[in-house]
C-alpha positions in Angstrom: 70.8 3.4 77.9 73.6 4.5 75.5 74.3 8.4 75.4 76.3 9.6 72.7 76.5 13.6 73.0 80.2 13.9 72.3 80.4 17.6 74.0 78.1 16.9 77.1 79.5 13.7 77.4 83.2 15.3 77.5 82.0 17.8 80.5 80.6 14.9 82.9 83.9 13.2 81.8 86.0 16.0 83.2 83.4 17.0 86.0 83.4 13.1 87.6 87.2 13.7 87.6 87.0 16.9 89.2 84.8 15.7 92.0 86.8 13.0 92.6 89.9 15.1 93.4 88.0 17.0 95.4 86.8 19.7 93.4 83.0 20.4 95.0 82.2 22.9 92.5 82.1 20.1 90.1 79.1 19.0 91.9 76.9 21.5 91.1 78.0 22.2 87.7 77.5 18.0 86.7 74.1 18.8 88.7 73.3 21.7 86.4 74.1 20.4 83.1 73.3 16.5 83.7 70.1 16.1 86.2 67.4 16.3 83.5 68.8 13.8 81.3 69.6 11.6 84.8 66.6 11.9 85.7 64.5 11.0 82.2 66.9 7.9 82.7 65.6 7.4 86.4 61.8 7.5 85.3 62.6 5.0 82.2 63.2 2.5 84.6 60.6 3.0 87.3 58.1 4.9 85.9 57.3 7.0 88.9 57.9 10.5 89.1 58.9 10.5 92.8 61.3 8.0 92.8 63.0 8.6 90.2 63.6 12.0 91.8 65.3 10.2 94.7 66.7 8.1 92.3 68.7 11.2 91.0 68.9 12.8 94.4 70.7 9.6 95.7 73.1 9.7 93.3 74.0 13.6 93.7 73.2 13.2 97.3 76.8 10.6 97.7 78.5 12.0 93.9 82.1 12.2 96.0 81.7 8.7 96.4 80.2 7.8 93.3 83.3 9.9 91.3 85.9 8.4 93.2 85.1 5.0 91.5 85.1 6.8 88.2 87.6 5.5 85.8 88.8 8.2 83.3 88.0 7.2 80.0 84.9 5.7 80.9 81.4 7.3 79.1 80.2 9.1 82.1 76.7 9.5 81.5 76.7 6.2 80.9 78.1 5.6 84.3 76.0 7.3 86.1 73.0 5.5 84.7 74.2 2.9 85.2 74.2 3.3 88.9 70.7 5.1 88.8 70.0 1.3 87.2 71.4 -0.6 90.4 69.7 1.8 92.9 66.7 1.5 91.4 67.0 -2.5 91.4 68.1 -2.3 94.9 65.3 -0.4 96.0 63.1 -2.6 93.7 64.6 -5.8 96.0 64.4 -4.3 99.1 60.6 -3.3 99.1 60.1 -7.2 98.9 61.6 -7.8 102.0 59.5 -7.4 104.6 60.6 -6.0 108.4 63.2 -8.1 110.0 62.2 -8.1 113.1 58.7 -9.9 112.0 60.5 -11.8 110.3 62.7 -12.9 113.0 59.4 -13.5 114.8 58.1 -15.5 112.4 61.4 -17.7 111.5 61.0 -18.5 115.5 57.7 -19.2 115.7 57.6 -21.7 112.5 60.7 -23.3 114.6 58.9 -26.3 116.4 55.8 -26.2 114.3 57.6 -26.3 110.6 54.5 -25.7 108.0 53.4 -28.7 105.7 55.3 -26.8 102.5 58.2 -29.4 103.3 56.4 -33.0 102.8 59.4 -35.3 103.6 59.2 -35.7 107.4 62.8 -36.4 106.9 63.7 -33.0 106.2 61.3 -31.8 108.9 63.5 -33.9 111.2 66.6 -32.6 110.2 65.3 -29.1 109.9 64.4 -30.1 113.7 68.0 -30.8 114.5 69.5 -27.3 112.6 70.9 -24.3 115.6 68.6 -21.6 115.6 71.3 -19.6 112.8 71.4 -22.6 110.9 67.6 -22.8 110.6 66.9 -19.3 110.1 69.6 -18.9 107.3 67.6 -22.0 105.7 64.4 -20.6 106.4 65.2 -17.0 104.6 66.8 -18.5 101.7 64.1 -21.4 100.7 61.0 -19.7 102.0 61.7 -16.1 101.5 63.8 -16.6 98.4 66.5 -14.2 100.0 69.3 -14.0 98.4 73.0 -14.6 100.5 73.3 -10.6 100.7 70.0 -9.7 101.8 70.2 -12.2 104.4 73.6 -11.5 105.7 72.4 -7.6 105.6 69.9 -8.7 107.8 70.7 -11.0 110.1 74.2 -9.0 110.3 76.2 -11.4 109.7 78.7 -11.0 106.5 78.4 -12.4 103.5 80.2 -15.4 104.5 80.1 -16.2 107.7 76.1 -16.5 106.1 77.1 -18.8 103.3 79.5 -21.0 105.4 76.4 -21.3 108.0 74.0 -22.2 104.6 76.7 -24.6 103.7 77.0 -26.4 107.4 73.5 -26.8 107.2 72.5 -27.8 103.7 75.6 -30.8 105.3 73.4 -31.7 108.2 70.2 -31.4 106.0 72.2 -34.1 103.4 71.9 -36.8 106.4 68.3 -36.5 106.4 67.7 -37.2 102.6 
């Protein structure tokens, strides 16, 4: 969403700055004059009035963080909604991953037995011959459609010490072809 109020747009201009030098009256001024309109941005996307509450709230709650990445001259409603956006597709992301430590259990418990969804018994083999963080890397990004990220979020690992395990296995998998 594009918001083109020259004057309001001008204040959270000059407010994001202030908050990111430090200034924490800023806060609750940007608060005052910008939550309504954050928040009719918030409910676009999600269409439910409680999260898009803690949409907002989110944002406010860390807005010396969020400042400090403001760049002056930027549209800073438009900034800001934009990052109610990317919460709100994190959140959207993360609600379709399911507990990790069930899913740890069940990554281990498909170990020996792996399901008939892979019909080579090649690939079984190989997925035989994977190390446990090999297969479970495999398992969480073909099965659960994780992406690198989530996984490595999860497992906590980084990001790529995860994709150099994904890449050592896909290797071993390539033998099995």
């Amino acid at each position: 969403m594009r918001y083109n109020d020259n004057a309001l747009c001008a204040k959270i201009n000059e407010l994001l700055t202030a908050i990111s030098s430090g200034d924490g009256e800023g806060a609750a001024m940007l608060f005052d004059i910008a939550y309504s309109r954050l928040y009719a941005v918030a409910y676009r996307y999600c269409l439910e009035r409680n999260l898009a509450e803690d949409l907002v709230a989110e944002v406010f709650a860390n807005i010396g963080y969020i400042a400090s990445h403001y760049r002056d001259g930027q549209n800073g409603f438009n900034f800001l909604s934009k990052i109610i956006k990317n919460k709100y597709l994190n959140t959207v992301r993360s609600s379709k991953l399911r507990n990790y430590s069930q899913l740890k259990e069940e990554i281990a418990a498909t170990r020996d037995g792996i399901d008939e969804k892979i019909a080579q018994m090649d690939v079984k083999e190989g997925l035989k011959k994977l190390d446990s963080e090999e297969y479970e890397v495999v398992y969480c990004k073909f099965y659960l459609d994780m992406t690198f990220r989530a996984i490595a979020e999860h497992t906590g690992r980084s990001l790529g010490a995860t994709q150099r395990i994904y890449a050592r296995a896909m290797s071993e998998l390539k033998k099995y072809l």
